[in-house]
ZAGU-463799 format. One record per residue: chain; y, z, x negated of N, C-alpha, C in turn. Coordinates in steps of 0.001 Angstrom, whole numbers, plus 500000, padded with zeros to 6 digits. Atoms other than C-alpha are relative to their C-alpha. Layout:
(A (Y Z X) (Y Z X) (Y Z X))
...
END
This chain:
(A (498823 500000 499152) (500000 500000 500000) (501225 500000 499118))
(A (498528 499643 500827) (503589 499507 498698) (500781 500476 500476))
(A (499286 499356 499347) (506403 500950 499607) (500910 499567 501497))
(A (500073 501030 499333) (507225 497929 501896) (499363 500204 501053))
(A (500901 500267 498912) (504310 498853 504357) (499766 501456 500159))
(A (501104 498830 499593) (502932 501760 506388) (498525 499324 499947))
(A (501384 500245 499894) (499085 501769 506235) (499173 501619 500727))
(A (501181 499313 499303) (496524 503570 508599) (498860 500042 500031))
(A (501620 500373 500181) (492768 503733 508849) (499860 500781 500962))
(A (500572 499261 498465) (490585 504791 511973) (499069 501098 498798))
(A (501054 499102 500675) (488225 507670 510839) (499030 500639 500992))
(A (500768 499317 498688) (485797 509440 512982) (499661 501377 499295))
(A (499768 498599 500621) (485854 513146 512611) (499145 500726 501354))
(A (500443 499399 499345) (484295 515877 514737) (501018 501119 500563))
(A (499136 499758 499764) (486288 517238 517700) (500486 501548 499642))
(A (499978 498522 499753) (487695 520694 517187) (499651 500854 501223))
(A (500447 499612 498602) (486109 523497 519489) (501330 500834 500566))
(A (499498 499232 499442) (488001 525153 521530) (500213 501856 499853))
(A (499987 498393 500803) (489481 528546 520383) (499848 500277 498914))
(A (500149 500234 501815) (488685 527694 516820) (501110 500103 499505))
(A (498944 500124 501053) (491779 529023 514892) (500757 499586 500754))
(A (498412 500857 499774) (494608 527777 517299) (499061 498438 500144))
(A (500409 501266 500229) (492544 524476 517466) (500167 499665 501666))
(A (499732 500814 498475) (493385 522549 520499) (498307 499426 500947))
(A (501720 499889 499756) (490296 522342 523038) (500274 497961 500285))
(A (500611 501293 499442) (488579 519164 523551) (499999 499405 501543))
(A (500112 500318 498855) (488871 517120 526735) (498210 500332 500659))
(A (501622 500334 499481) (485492 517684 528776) (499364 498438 499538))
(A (501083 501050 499796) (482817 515321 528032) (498671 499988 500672))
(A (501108 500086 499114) (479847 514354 529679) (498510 499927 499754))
(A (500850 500147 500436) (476676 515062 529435) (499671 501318 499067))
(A (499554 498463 500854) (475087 517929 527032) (499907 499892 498678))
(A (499856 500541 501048) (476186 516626 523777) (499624 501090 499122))
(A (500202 499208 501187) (475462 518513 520605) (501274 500009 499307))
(A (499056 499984 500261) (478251 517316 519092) (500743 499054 500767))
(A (499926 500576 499441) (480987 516279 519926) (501373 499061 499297))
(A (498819 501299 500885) (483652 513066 518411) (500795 499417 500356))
(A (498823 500668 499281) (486479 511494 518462) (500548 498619 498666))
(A (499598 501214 501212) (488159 508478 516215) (501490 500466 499934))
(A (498656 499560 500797) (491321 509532 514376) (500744 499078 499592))
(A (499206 501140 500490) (494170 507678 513016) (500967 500942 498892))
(A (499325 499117 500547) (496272 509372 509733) (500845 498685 499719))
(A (499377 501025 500425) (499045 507886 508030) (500791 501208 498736))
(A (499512 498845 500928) (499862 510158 504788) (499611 501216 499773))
(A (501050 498700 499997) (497202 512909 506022) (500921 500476 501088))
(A (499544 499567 498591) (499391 512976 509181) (499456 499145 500793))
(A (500911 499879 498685) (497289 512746 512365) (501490 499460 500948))
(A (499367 501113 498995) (498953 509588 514531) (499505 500329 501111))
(A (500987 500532 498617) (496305 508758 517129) (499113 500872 499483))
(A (501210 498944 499404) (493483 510823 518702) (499441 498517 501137))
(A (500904 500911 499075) (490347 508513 520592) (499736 501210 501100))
(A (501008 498663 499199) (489070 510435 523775) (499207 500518 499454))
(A (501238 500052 500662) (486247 512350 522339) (498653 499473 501088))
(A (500971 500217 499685) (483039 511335 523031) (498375 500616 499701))
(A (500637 499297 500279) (479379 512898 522753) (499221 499066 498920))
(A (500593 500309 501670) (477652 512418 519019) (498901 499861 500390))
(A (501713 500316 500216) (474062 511528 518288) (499646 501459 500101))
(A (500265 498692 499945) (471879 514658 519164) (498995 499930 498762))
(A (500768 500423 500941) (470112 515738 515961) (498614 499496 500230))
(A (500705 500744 500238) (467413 513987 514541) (500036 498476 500711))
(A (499651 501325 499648) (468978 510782 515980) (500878 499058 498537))
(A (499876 499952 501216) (470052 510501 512566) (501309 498346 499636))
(A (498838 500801 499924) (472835 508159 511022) (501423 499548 500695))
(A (499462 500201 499927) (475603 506671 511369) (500467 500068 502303))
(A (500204 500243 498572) (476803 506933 515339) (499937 498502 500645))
(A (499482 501139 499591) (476489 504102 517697) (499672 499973 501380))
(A (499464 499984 498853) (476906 503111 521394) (499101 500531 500944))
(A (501018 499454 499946) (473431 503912 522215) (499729 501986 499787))
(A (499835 498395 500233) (473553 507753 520861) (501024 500586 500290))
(A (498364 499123 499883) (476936 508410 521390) (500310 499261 501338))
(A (499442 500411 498738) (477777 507117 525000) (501579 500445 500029))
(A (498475 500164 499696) (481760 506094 525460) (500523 499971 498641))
(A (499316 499733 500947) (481987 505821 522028) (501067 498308 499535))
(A (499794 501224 499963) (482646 501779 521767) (501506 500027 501455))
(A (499140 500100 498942) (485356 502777 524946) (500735 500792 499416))
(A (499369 498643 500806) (486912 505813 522847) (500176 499091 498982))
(A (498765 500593 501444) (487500 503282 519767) (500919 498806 500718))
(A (499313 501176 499509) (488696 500098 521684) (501446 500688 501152))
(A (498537 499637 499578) (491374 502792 523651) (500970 500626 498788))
(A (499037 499717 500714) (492721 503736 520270) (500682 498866 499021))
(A (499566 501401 500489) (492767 500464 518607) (501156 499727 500895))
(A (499055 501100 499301) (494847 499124 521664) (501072 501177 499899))
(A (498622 499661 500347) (497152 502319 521544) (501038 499736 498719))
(A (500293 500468 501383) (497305 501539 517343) (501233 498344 500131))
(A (499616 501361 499717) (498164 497944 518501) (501287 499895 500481))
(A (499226 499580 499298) (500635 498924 521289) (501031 500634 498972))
(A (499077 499389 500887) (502671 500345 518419) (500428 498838 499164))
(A (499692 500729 500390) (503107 497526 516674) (498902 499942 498506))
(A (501088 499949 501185) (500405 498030 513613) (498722 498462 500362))
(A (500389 501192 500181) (498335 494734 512765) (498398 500595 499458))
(A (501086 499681 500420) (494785 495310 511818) (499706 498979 498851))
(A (500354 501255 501158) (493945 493726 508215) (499260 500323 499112))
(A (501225 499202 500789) (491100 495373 506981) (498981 500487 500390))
(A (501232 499085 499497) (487714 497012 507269) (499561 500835 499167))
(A (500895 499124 501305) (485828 499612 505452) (498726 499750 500193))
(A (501541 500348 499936) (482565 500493 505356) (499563 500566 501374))
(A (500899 499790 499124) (481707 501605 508680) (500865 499046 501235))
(A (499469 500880 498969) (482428 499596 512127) (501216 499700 500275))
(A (498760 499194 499397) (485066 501881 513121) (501165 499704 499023))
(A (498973 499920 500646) (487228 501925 509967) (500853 498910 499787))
(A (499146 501241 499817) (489630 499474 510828) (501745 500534 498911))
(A (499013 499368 500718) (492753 499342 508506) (501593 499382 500893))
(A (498568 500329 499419) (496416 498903 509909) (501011 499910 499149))
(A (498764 500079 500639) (499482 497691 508828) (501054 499820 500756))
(A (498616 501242 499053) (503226 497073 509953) (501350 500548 498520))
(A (499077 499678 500852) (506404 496987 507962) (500639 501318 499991))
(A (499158 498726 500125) (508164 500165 506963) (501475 499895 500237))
(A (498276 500317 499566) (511820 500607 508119) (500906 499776 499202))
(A (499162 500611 501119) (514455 498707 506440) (500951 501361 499625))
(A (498887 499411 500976) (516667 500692 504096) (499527 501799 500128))
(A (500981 498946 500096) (514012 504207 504658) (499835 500033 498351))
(A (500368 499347 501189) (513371 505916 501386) (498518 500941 500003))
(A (501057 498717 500135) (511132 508803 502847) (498864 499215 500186))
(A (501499 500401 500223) (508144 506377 503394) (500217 500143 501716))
(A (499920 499713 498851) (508781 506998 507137) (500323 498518 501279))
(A (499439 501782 499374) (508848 503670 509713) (500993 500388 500907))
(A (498736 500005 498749) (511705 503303 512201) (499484 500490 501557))
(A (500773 499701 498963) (509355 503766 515166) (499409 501077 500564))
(A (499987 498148 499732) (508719 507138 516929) (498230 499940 500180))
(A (501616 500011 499191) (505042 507995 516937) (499705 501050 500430))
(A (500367 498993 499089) (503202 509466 519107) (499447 501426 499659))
END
């Protein structure tokens, strides 16, 4: 990234529980998940976007999640992508897993702090 560009990446993290430290509770999900997930968005190790969470693979379902083990999870990334989008961020990258989509958009003209012109959410 240069100084020219914000950059983002999706991540998938596990939701905080409820009552944990001040941790903000989780929306209900459905079903009797084990765990339970959500897809993230940082930008500097600041927390943009939040995906609905959704319920995780129950163990021994082993690996990576996918739409099959995790039900709403393919609906939980495609509503944060489009909020992501809805902001004006460009997708121009992948990592190594499905999810990790990378984002870009220009940084605000004549900004120093690294900060874009655009209020996020």
């Amino acid at each position: 990234m240069d100084a020219c560009t914000d950059t983002l990446v999706i991540e998938l993290e596990h939701c905080p529980r409820a009552g944990a430290r001040g941790a903000p509770s989780a929306r209900p999900v459905p079903g009797d998940a084990a765990t339970v997930l959500r897809f993230v968005a940082r930008r500097g190790g600041r927390l943009l976007y939040v995906s609905p969470p959704f319920p995780g693979p129950r163990p021994g379902e082993g690996g990576d999640p996918r739409e099959d083990v995790a039900p709403g999870m393919n609906r939980a990334l495609h509503t944060l992508r489009r909020d992501i989008q809805r902001d004006g961020w460009i997708a121009c990258g992948r990592g190594a897993h499905p999810w990790a989509v990378r984002f870009e958009r220009p940084a605000a003209a004549g900004r120093t702090d690294g900060r874009a012109a655009l209020a996020y959410p």
